[in-house]
N, C-alpha and C positions, 0 to 999 in steps of 0.2 A: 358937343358933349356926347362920349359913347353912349346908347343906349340900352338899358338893362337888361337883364332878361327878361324879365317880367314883363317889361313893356315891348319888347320884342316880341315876345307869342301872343299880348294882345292886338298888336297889328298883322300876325301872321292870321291870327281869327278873322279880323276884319277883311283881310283882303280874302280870304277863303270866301265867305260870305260875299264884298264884293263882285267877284268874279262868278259867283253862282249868279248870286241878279242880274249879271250881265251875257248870261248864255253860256258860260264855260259848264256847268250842272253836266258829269257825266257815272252816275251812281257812284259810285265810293270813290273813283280817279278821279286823276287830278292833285297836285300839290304846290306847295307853297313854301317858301321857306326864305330865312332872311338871317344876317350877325351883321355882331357891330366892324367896324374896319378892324383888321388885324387880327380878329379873333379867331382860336380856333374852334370854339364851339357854334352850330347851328341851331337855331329852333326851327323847325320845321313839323309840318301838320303832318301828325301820325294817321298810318295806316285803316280801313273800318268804317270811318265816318264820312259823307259827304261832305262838297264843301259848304251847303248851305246850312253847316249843323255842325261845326266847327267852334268850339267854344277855346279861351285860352289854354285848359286843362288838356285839350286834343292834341297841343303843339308840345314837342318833345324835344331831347337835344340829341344831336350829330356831331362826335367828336371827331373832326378830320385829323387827326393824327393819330388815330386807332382805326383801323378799315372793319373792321369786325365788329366795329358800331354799328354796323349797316343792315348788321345781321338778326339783332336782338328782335323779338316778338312783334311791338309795335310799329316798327320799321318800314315802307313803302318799298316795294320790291327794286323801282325803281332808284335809290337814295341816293344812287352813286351820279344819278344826271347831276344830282345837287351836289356833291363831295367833290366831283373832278374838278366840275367847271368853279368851284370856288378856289380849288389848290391852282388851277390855272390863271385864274382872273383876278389878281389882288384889287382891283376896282369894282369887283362885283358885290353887293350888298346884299341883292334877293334873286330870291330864282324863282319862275314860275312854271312849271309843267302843264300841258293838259290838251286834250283835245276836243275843243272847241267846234263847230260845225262847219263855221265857211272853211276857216285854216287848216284843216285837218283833211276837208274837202281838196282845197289848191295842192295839198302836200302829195294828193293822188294822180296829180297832173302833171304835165312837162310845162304850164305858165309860168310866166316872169310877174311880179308884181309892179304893175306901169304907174309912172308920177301922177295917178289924177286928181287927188284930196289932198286937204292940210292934214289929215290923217297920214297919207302914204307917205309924205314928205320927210318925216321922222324915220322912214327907213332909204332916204336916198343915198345913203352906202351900199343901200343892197341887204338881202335877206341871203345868211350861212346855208346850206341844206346839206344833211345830213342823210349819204345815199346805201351805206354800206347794209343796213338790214329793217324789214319792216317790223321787228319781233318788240318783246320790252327788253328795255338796256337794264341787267341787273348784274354783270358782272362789270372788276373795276376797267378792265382794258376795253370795255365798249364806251364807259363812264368817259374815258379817256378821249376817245374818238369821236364822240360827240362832241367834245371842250375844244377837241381841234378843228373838227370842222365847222366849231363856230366863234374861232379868230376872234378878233376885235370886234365883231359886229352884237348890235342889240338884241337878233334871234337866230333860232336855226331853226328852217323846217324840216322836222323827222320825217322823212321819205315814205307815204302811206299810213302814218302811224301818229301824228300830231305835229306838236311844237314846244320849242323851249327859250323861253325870254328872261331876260337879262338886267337888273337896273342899280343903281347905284345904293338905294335901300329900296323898302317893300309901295311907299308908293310910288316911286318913279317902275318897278319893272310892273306892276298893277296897270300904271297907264299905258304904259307901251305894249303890253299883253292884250290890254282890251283896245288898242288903235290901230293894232295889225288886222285883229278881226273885223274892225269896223272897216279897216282901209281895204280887205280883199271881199267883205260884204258889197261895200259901191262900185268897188270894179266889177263884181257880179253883174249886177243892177246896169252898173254902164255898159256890158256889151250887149244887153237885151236892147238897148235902147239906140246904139248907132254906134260909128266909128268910133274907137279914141282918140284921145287928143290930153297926153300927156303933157306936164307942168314941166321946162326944161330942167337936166340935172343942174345948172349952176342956178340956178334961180328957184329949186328947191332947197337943195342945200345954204343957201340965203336966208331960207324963210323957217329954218330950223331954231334959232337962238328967238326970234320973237316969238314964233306960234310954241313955244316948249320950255317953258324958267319954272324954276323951284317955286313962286308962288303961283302959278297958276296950277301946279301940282298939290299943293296943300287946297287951294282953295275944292281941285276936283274932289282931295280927297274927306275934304267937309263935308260935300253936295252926296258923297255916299253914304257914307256914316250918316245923315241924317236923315236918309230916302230909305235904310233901313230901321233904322230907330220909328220912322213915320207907319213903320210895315211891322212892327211890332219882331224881326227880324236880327238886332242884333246879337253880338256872343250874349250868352251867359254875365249878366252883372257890369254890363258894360255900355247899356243904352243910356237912354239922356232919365 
């Protein structure tokens, strides 16, 4: 069953919030945005607010078949990361934007992101990167360039400048948003500590359909919503 609008911007809230408690917090950047299959409207978190301060009322719509939606007042400069890659991706459900510490960090480096976690394993296709400019993407032909240089894959690292993740609706690209981070955080971690010693590519791409299914998704995205609800934390009218 498509989902609403309505219940589309209160999961775009949620995962705003989400992602704040998870380290993505970087003053007013940062976005979120998600539709139902086939749609051509967006709710995506308007421009202004943090994302730990994101109620449903903060998510607005994005009509990709008017580009000059992009334009209007409360619009993220960036919107068009979110416009392109959705006219390109008809599998794509949510987008997430933002620059995050570790990944934002790796994005300043010439590293590969190595098999070592049940975390990295979810990206053993590989990570897109996005080399052509460190600036923000806010016209549509950069919009564009970023959708292609991130092909079929889950993310693309923006070259000095962040990341942008991909998911089928807003909790699956949530998780994979916050498992890239966590997955280039332990690689961190791992080279203070000795050699690597990556998980083989056929033996990670293996371990992708068990460690990664739709209930184990729903169930994370319980364990949030109610870690915020516990923090007194959620949107607006939306806690337990």
């Amino acid at each position: 069953m498509a989902a609403t609008a309505q219940s589309l911007r209160e999961q775009v809230a949620w995962a705003c919030r989400i992602l704040a408690l998870e380290g993505y917090a970087d003053l007013t950047l940062g976005h979120v945005s998600g539709r139902s299959e086939g749609d051509e409207i967006v709710q995506i978190k308007r421009k202004g607010v943090a994302l730990d301060e994101v109620d449903p009322d903060d998510v607005i719509e994005l009509d990709l078949g008017h580009d000059q939606a992009r334009l209007t007042p409360d619009m993220h400069l960036e919107a068009v990361l979110h416009s392109e890659v959705y006219k390109a991706r008809p599998d794509v459900g949510a987008v997430v934007h933002g620059h995050p510490p570790y990944v934002t960090a790796f994005s300043a480096t010439g590293a590969a992101l190595e098999l070592l976690t049940h975390d990295s394993v979810l990206f053993s296709e590989g990570l897109a990167v996005f080399e052509e400019t460190p600036e923000m993407i806010t016209e549509v032909a950069e919009g564009q360039a970023v959708a292609q240089a991130l092909g079929d894959k889950r993310a693309v690292i923006l070259r000095n400048h962040g990341v942008l993740v991909v998911g089928k609706n807003v909790p699956w690209a949530v998780l994979t948003a916050l498992t890239l981070e966590r997955a280039v955080r332990l690689q961190s971690i791992a080279r203070t500590l000795g050699s690597l010693r990556p998980i083989a590519p056929d033996r990670a791409r293996q371990m992708i359909g068990d460690k990664y299914q739709d209930r184990f998704v729903e169930e994370y995205w319980g364990a949030w919503t109610r870690r915020l609800e516990r923090l007194d934390a959620a949107p607006s009218g939306l806690g337990a």
